[in-house]
N, C-alpha and C positions, 0 to 999 in steps of 0.2 A: 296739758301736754302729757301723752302718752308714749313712752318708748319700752317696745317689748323686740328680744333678742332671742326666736326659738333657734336655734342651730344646732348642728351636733359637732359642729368643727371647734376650734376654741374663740372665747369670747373674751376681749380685754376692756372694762368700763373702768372711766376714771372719772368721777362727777364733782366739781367744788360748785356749789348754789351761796351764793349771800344775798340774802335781802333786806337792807336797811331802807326805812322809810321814814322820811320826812317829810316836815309840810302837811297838806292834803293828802288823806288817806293812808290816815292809821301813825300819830305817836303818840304812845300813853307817858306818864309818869309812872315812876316807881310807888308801891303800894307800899306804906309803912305799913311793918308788923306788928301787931297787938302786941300789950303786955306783958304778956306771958307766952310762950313759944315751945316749941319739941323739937329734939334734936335726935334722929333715930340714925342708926349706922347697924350695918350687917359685912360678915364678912364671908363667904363661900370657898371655900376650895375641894375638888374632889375630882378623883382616877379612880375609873369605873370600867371593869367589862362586864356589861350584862344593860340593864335600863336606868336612866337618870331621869327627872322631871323636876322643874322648879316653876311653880307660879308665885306670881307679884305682884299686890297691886297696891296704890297708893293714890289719894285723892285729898288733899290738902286746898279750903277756902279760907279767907277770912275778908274784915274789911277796913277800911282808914276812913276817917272822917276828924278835921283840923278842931283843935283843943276852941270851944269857943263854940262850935257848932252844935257839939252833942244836946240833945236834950231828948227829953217823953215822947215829942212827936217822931223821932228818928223812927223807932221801933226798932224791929231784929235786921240784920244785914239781909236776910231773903227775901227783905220787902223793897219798895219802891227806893231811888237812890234817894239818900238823906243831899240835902245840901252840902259841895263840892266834896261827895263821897267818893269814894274808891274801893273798889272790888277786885279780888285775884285769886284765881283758882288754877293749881298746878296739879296735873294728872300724871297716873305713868301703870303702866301695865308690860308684864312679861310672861311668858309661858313660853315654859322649854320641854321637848320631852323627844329623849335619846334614848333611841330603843334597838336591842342587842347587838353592841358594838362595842367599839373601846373608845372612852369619852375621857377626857380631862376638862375641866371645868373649875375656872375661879371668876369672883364677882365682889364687886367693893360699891357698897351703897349708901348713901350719907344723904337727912336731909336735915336740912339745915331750916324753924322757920324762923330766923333775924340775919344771919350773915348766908350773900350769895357768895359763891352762888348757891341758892336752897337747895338745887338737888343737883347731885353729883352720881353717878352711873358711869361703874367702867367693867364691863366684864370682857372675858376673854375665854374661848370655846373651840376644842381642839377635835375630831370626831372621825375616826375610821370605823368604816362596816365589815359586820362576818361576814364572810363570802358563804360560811355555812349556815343561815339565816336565809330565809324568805320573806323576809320583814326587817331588813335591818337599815334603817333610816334615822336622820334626827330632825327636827321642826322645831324651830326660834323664831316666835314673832314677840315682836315690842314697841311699844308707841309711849308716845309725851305728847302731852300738850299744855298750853299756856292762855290763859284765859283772864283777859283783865277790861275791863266793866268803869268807867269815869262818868263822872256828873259834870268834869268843867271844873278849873279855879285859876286863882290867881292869886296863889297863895308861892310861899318857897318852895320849893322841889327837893324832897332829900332832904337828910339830916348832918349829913357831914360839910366841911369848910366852903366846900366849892358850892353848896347852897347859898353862901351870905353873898355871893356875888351883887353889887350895888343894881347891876344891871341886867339882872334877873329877876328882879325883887318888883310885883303887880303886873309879869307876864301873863298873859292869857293864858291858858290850855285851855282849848274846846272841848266837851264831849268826846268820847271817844270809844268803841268797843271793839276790841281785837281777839280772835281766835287763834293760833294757831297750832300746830299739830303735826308732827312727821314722827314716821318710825323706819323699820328695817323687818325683815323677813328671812329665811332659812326654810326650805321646803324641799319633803323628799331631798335629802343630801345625802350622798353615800360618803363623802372625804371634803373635809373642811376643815383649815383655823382662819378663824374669824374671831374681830375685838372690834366691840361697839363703845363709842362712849356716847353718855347724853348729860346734860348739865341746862337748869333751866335758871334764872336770877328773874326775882319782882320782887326784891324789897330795895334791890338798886338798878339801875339802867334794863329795863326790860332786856331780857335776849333768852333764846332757846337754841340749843345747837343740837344735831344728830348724825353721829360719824359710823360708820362700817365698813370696814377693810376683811377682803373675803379672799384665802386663794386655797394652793393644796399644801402637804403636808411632804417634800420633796424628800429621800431617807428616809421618810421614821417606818418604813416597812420593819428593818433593821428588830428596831425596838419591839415595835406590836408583839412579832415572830413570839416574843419570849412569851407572850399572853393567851395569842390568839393559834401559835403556830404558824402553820408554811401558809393555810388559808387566807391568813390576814395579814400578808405581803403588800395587800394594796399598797399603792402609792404616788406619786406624782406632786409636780409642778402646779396643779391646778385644782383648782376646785369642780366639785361634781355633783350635779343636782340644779337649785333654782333658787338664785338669790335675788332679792325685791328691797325698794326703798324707796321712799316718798315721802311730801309735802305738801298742806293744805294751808291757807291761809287766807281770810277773809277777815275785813274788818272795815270801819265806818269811821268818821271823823266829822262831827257841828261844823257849825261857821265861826262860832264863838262865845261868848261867855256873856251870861246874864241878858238873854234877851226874854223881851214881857210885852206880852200882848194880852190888854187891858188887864193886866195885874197877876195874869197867870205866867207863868216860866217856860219858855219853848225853846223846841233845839230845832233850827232848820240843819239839814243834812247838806258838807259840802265836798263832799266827797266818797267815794267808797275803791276798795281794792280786793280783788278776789285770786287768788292762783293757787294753783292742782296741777302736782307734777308726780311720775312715775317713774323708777327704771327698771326693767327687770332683764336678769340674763339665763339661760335655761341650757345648759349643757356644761363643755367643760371652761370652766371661766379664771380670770383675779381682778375683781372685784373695789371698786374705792371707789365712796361717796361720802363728801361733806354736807351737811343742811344746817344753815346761819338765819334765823333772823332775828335782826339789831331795833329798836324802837328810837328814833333820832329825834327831839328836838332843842333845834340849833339855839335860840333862844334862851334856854335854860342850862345849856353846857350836858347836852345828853344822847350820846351815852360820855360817860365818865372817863380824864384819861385813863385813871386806875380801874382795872387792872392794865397790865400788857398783855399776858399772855391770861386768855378763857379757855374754858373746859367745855367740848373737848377742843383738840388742837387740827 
């Protein structure tokens, strides 16, 4: 699905997407975290007239595999899956770069690898142009993605209470490999506050979410004035320039657990899911997109009721 919006009149998007998937085609379980774990936090703030730039990048793998299984023939997690292993790799990338204008910027970034959710992302990005500039624009792109890799088991699910469930205890989980991926964009903007949040969780109930709220900055001519002068009165109700946001999501799911033909281990394939979504708006816009996807199975009580309320909102 492609939806693009060029106009020069105003543009109002308002997108909520959830995608919870159960059954056939794509639910993993949660990836217990190793050992040992890193917990990194950053905190940004900054009011700037003239150029800002922030690049980010983040790439966190590791792998589970149930106490009882390890042994010499596993070898290292980049190799073939070990018996009822599990794999989870969470990404994330941002590149900002505000160029001669007046820019306010803050960013709260937290990743977590034992308690979800593991990555936590909220920033917030406020941006009027010089009118006396021939160049004065700002560009925000940033992406997550969620990548979790299973062998199959039918073992407990999770380490907390609602794991002991009687009747949850020698459930299947098939095979399973899931992708997924969305981000948000900022391009060529002349006047924008926009706040994105992203939060990804895989060491409990899979989910990935990605939020952006875009509009204009209605009064703050007022304010600028003192910085920029009478030039940079800009102002409005709306946003200006071309905001983008999307969704990928592919993933595969077995038929089931421990199958052997004549003594070797095979995963017949019993399902697959694939969806690619776009939105973009390109003149004067207010902007709202939510992107959800939940990993469900029913069987093992997943996703979790705890928490209520996930990041972002």
């Amino acid at each position: 699905m492609n939806t693009t919006h060029r106009i020069r009149m105003i543009v109002a998007v308002a997108v909520a997407l959830t995608i919870a998937v159960a059954g056939i085609a794509s639910a993993s379980p949660p990836v217990q975290p190793p050992n040992e774990t890193s917990i990194i936090t950053t905190t940004v703030t900054i009011e700037c007239h003239g150029t800002v730039t922030e690049v980010e990048d983040l790439d966190a793998a590791y792998s589970f595999i149930p106490d009882g299984l390890v042994g010499p023939d596993n070898g290292s997690w980049m190799d073939d899956l070990a018996q009822q292993e599990r794999v989870a790799q969470v990404q994330y990338s941002e590149n900002l770069k505000a160029v001669d204008g007046f820019t306010q910027f803050t960013k709260d970034f937290k990743w977590d690898g034992e308690t979800g959710p593991n990555l936590a992302v909220d920033k917030r990005i406020a941006y009027v142009e010089d009118e006396t500039s021939a160049i004065s624009w700002v560009d925000n792109t940033e992406n997550v993605a969620m990548t979790i890799v299973t062998e199959g088991d039918d073992n407990r699910i999770g380490e907390d209470v609602a794991a002991l469930c009687v009747w949850a205890q020698g459930v299947c989980i098939p095979p399973t490999n899931e992708l997924v991926a969305a981000g948000s964009q900022l391009y060529m903007v002349d006047l924008v506050s926009a706040t994105t949040k992203t939060s990804v969780s895989t060491t409990e109930s899979p989910r990935l979410a990605h939020r952006i709220t875009g509009t204009g900055i209605p009064g703050y001519g007022a304010y600028v004035e003192t910085v920029l002068g009478p030039e940079g009165t800009l102002d409005g109700p709306y946003g200006v320039g071309t905001i983008s946001a999307g969704m990928k999501v592919s993933s595969q799911e077995g038929r089931g657990c421990d199958y052997d033909n004549n003594g070797t281990e095979y995963y017949p394939q019993a399902g697959e899911l694939t969806y690619d979504e776009m939105t973009t708006a390109k003149g004067f816009w207010n902007f709202d997109k939510s992107m959800t996807y939940q990993s469900q199975i029913e069987d093992v009580n997943i996703p979790r009721s705890w928490r209520v309320f996930n990041l972002p909102v």
